[in-house]
C-alpha positions in Angstrom: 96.9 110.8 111.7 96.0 108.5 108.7 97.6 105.3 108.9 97.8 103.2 105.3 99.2 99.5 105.9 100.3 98.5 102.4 99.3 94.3 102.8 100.2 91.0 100.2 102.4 88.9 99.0 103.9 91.9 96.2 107.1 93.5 97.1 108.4 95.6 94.4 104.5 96.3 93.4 104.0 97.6 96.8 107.2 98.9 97.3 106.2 101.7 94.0 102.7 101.7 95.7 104.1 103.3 98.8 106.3 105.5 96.4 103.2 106.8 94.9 101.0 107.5 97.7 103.7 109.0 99.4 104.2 111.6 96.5 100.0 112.4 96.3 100.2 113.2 99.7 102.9 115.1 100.1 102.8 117.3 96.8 99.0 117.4 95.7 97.5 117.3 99.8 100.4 119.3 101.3 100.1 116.8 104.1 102.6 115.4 106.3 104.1 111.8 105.3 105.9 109.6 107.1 107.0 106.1 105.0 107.4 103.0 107.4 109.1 100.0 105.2 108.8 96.5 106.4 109.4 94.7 103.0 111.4 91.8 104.1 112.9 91.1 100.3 113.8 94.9 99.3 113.5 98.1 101.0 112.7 101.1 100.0 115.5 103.4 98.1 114.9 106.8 100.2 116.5 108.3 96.8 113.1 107.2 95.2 110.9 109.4 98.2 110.9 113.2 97.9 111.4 114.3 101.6 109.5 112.1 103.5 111.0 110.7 106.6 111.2 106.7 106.1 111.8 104.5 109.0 112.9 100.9 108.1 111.5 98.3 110.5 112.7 94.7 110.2 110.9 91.5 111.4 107.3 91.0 112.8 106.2 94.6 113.0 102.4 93.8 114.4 104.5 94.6 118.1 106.6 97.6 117.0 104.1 99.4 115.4 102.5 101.1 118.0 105.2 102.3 119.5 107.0 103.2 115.8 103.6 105.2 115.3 104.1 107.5 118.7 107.1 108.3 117.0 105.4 109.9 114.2 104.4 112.9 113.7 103.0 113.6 110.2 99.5 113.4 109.1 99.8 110.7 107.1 101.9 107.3 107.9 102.1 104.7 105.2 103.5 101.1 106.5 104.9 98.9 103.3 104.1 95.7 105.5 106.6 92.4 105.2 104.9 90.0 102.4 106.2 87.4 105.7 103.5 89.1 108.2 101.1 87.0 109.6 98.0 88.1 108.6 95.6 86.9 111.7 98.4 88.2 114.4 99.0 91.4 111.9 94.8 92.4 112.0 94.4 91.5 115.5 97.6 94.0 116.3 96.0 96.5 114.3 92.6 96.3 115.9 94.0 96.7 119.1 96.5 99.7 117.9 93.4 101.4 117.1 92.2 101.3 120.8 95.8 102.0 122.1 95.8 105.2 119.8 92.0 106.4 119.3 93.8 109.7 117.4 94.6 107.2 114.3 92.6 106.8 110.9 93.2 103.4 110.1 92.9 101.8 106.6 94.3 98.6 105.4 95.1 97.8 102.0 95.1 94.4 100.4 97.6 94.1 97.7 96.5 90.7 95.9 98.2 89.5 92.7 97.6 86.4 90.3 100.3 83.8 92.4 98.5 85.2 95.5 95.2 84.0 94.2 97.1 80.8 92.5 99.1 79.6 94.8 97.8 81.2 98.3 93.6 81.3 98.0 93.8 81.3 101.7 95.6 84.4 102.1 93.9 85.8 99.1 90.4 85.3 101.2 92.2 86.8 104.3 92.9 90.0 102.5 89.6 90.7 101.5 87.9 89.8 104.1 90.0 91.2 106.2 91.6 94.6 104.5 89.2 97.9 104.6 89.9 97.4 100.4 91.9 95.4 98.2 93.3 95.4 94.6 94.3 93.0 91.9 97.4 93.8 90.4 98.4 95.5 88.6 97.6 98.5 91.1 96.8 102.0 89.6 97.7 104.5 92.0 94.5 107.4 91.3 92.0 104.2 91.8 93.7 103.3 95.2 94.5 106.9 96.2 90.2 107.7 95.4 89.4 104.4 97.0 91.2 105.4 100.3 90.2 108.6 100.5 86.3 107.1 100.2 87.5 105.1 103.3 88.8 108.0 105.2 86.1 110.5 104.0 
């Protein structure tokens, strides 16, 4: 199972993100998607998702997500992560999911926009040292779709 944590400070930016690369893999991959949406501002419209089951988490999901991802059963699982995550706790949970579940593909995603690198430099720096990639909005789909599959390839 691929799992694509969706990580910054943009909501509605990462909310159509998730709507994106929810539709590439489900209608040009044929794969299996599963949407997790932990937006604390806005969640996701399931009218705005083709078929794909979406499970809405709400709170600190670095605990739940383990458990939310046995749950699962698609190939690929993309997690719209709450812009209110704390990022150290958040990558430390999702190092030690990947030991809990050795079956996953993990890769994190740093959304990063120009108030993130104004008014946040700290968590700017967090996400890219810490995400597998990041992006400066605005985010083009086909880049972070061919970036990720780089990742996973």
């Amino acid at each position: 199972m691929n799992v694509i944590p969706l990580i910054g400070l943009v909501s509605i930016e990462k909310i159509q993100l998730t709507i994106e690369l929810a539709t590439y893999y489900t209608w040009q991959t044929d794969k299996s998607v599963t949407v997790i949406d932990n937006v604390a501002r806005l969640a996701i419209d399931p009218a705005q998702l083709s078929d794909e089951p979406l499970t809405r988490v709400t709170g600190d999901i670095t605990n739940t997500l383990t458990d939310t991802l046995r749950e699962c059963d698609t190939d690929v699982v993309i997690v719209a992560v709450s812009e209110a995550a704390e990022l150290d706790n958040l990558f430390v949970g999702l190092d030690i999911m990947t030991e809990t579940l050795p079956d996953i593909n993990l890769t994190t995603v740093g959304l990063v926009d120009l108030r993130t690198c104004d008014c946040f430099p700290n968590l700017r720096e967090k996400l890219e040292d810490y995400a597998d990639v990041h992006f400066l909005a605005p985010f083009n789909a086909e880049e972070v779709i061919s970036t990720i599959e780089g990742a996973v390839g």
